[in-house]
Each structure stands twice: as structure tokens, then as C-alpha cells.
N, C-alpha and C positions, 0 to 999 in steps of 0.2 A: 888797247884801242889805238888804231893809227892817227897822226896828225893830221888835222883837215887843212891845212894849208898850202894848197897847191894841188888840191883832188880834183880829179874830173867829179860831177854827178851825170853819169851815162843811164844808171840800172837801179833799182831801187836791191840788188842784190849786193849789190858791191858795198852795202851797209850793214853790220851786225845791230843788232835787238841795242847794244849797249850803245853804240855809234849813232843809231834814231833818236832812241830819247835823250841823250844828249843835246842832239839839235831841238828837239822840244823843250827841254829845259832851256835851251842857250833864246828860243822866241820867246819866253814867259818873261825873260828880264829884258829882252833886246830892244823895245824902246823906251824903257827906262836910261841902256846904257847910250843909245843916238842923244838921248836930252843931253846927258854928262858930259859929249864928247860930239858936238855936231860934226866935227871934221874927220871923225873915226876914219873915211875913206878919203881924205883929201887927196887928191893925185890921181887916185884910181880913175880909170876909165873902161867901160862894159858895153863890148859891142850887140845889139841886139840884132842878130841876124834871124830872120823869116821868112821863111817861101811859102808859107799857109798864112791865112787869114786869121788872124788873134785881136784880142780886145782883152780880155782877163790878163794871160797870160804875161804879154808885151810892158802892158800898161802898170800889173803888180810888181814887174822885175825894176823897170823904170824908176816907178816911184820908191821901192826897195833902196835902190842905188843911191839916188838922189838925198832919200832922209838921212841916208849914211856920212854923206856929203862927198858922194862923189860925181863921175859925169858919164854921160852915155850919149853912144855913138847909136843911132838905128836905120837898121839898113832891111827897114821891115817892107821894104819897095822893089824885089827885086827887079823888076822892070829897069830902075833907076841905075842898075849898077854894070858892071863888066861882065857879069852872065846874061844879060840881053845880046850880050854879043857874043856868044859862046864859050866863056869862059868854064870850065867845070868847077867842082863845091872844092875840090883839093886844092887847087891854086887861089881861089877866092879865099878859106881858109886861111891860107899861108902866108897870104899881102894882108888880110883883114888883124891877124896874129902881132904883126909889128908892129900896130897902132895902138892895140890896148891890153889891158892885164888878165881879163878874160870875156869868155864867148858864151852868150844863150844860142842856144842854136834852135829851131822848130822844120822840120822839111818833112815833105810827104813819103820819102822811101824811106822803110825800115832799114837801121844799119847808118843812118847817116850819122846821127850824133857821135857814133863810133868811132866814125873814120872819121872825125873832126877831131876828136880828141888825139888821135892816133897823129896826124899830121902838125898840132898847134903845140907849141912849147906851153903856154897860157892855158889855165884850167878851163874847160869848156862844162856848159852846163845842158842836159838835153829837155829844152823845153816842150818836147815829142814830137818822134819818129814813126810817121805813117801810123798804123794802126796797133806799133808792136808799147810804145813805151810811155808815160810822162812821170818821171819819179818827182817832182816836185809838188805833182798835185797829189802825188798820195801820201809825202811828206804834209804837204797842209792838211789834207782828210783826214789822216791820223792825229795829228793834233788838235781839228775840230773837236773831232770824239773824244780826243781826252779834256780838253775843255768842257765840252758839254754833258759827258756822263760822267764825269770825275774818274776814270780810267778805260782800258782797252782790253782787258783782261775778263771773263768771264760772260762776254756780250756776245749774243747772235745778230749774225748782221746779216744783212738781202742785200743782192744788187740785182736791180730790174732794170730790161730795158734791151741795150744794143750790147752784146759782152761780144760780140764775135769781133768789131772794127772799134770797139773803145777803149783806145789804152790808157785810161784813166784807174778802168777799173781791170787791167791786167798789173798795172803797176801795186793795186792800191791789193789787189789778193793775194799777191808775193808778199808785200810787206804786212801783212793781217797776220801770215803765217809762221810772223816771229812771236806770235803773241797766243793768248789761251781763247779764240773765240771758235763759235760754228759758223760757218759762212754756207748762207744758201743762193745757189744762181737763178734766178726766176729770166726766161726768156723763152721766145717761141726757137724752135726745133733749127728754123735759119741762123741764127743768131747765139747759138749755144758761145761758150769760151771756148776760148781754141786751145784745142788736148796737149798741148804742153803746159800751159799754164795750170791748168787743173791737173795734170798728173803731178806738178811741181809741191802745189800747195795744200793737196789732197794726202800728198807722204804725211804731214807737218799738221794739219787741225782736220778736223771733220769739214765735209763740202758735201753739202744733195743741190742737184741739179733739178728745178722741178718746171714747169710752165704755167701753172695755176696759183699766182700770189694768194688767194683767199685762201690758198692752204696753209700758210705760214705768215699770214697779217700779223696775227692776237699772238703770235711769237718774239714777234722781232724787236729788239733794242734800237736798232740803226737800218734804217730804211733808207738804202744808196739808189736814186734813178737817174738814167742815163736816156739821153734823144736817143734817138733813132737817126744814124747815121746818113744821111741821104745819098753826101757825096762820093761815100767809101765804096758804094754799089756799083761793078761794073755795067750791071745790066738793071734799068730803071723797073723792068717788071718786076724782078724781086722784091726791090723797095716797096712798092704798092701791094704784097703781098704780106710783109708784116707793118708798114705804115698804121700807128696809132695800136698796136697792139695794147699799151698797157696806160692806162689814165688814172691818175692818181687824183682823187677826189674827196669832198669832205666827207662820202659816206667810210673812205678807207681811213681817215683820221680816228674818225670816231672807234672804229673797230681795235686799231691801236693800243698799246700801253700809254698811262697815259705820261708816262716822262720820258716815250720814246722819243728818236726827233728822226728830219726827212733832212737827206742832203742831196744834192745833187753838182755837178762840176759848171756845170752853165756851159753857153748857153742852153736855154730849151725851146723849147718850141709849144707842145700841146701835152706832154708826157706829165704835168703838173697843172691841175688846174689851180688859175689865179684865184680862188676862193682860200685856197689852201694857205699863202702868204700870210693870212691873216692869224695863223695858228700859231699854239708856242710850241708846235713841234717841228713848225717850219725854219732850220737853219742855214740854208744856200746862201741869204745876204753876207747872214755872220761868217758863211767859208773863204767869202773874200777876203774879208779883213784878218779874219786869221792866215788867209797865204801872203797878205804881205808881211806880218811876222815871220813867220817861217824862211820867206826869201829873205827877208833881211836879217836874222840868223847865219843863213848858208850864205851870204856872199859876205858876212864879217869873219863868220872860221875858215872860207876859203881864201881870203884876200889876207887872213892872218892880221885882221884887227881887232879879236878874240878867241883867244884859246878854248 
């Protein structure tokens, strides 16, 4: 196992099976060890740069930082900054680099957390790139699951919803793929995964692609739903063409097992109805709280204030 001490997090590939749970092990004690050691991160300092609109994401990474005890810089305005005046991501990068120890990055073209990484001496972390990546949330999805079903190993999981523009769940199927589950894609025909990813992780575990959830409710372990993308649509009739496809409802709880649970990445929109909240198979609040573990995990093995 390589040192995380100075790693980018670009890909959820660029982690072997033994290198993950690791960091799931390193969130299980990690605010335990912030109590012992509030200064863990004293000095440090974590630019949050974002050119897309975040609330989870921004806000987890922040507070991550901060319980560590370190400080953050956020430059989640770009309007605010030297790319309102045409400055490109490479040179913004490279001035942004000299200020602190390392970068979340979020932008709408796929490829950019790349070429961040590629230009910054400072480990960069990709808090997702357009529609292709977010490996931190499927670092925390993976550890929901194994928090809430007591492992990852031998579960069938769904992901319903948008798979073609959500890389929540392109991230989160790569890294399924280190493990022994069946993964099924429930989406309409627009919206399928996009054929790389499924040829990637289709070598690696069993995957059926289907578009009729009632075929696979009374199946599933781990019930993943995702919105329906709005803004990722170049052309709005599409949208209104699988708009509300899939509604998760308390008649689909009941059909369930009954110690399955329902995750989802947030935000949603209509794709879960609020009756459902009320269930204990509903766990999206608790994914929160499990990804700020998980960030503040990866930003102590990557700042190297735990091995």
C-alpha cells in the first residue's frame, strides 16, 4: 500500500480494495483522534475552490478541515476572483497553489480536477468534474454501507434515477467493483450509464441494466436514488421526457427487505417522497454525517497527520 501523504484524490481508481478500507477504518476512529489532538492540522490551510454550486460538498470539506484544526481559504465565488477577468483554471491553480497545502476542486468540465492535480505541487482533491467523477462521495457511500449493513461484501445494490450525468454514481460503481456485490442499473433508456463505466465494472461483478424497479425491489440490500439531473441537459425537451421518471414511495418501502436502507447523494428534488424520511430504512441524513468522517479521514492521511 502506497503512502497517502501527498496523494491527489482524482479517481476512485487510483485506490486499491486495501487502500479504501483503510480510509474507512482511518473515519471509524477519526473523531476520536480530532478529540486527542484538536491541533492535528494546525497550520494547514485548504483552498475550496468551486465553479458549480455546492452546499454538501463545500460545507463537509470545511467543516472536515476546521475540526482538524486547520483553516480554509473558499473561493467558492468565482465571479469574486481573477477568472471574471479571464484568467484560465491553469494559472488560477498555480497562484491559488502558493497559498495553501492543498485544493478541493468542483468545475463543470470533465478532466479538470486532472489538470489541477497535474499543474499544483499541493495534493488536490476532486470534489467533481462535470458529469464524469466525485470519488469522495463514493468513499463516504461505501462507508455508509458498511456502517449500516455491517459490510459491502455479498449485497445487491440498485442505483436508480439519472446514471448517464451523475457521477456520484459512476464513481460509486467503479469502486463497488472492488468488492463481491450485484449491482443493478434501474433507469429509463435516456439516462442509461455511460458504456465505459459499465464495461469497466461489469469485467469485475455482475451488473443487469433494467428500467422497471419493481422488478428488483424485494431484491435489493442497498437502494442508491439519484435526481434527475436538470442542468446537465443540453436540450430541455429531453429533460421533460424522463422528468419524474422514478418516485420512491412508502408503497416501495414496504415491498423492501425489511433491513434494507435507501441512500441517496442529496440534494433531491421529487425522486424520494418526504413520507419516506420517516423510515428506518431511510439513511441520506446519516450519509452526511458519515462524509464528514470520511473527509476528515482523507485530509489527515493526506496532510500526513495520520498514517
Amino acid at each position: 500500500m502506497r503512502p497517502f501523504k501527498g496523494r491527489d484524490v482524482i479517481s476512485v481508481l487510483d485506490f486499491t480494495r486495501e487502500e479504501i478500507d483503510y480510509i474507512l477504518d482511518k473515519a471509524d476512529s477519526i473523531m476520536g483522534l480530532a478529540s486527542e489532538n484538536p491541533d492535528m492540522l494546525k497550520g494547514k490551510v485548504m483552498a475550496i475552490l468551486f465553479f458549480e454550486p455546492s452546499t454538501r460538498t463545500r460545507v463537509s470539506f470545511e467543516t472536515a478541515m476546521k475540526r482538524l484544526g486547520g483553516a480554509t481559504v473558499d473561493m467558492s465565488e468565482p465571479r469574486r476572483t481573477s477568472i471574471q477577468k479571464g484568467e484560465n483554471l491553469t494559472d488560477t491553480i498555480r497562484v491559488v497553489d502558493n497559498y495553501v497545502d492543498v485544493i478541493v476542486i468542483r468545475h463543470p468540465l470533465e478532466g479538470s480536477a486532472r489538470l489541477a492535480a497535474e499543474v499544483a505541487r499541493n495534493p488536490v482533491i476532486n470534489g467533481g468534474s462535470g458529469a464524469e467523477e466525485h470519488p469522495t462521495q463514493a468513499l463516504l457511500d461505501l462507508y455508509t454501507i458498511r456502517k449500516e449493513k455491517g459490510r459491502i461484501d455479498g449485497l445487491k445494490i440498485a442505483f436508480v434515477g439519472d446514471l448517464r450525468y451523475g457521477r456520484t454514481v459512476h464513481s460509486l460503481s467503479m469502486a463497488l467493483s472492488n468488492y463481491d456485490v450485484k449491482l443493478y442499473l434501474v433507469s429509463p433508456e435516456l439516462l442509461r450509464m455511460r458504456r465505459e463505466v459499465v464495461e469497466y465494472t461489469s469485467k469485475r461483478i455482475p451488473v443487469e441494466e433494467v428500467d422497471d424497479l419493481d422488478e428488483i425491489i424485494e431484491e435489493v440490500d442497498v437502494l442508491y436514488v439519484t435526481r434527475i439531473q436538470k442542468e446537465r441537459f443540453a436540450d430541455v425537451s429531453e429533460y421533460m421526457k424522463v422528468k419524474g421518471s422514478y418516485r420512491i414511495t412508502l408503497d416501495h418501502v414496504k415491498r423492501m427487505k425489511e433491513d434494507a436502507i435507501i441512500m441517496h447523494p442529496l440534494p433531491r428534488v421529487d425522486e424520494i417522497d418526504y413520507s419516506v424520511d420517516r423510515t428506518p430504512q431511510a439513511k441520506y441524513f446519516k450519509q452526511v454525517y458519515y462524509g464528514l468522517l470520511v473527509r476528515m479521514s482523507l485530509l489527515a492521511l493526506i496532510l500526513g497527520a495520520v498514517e
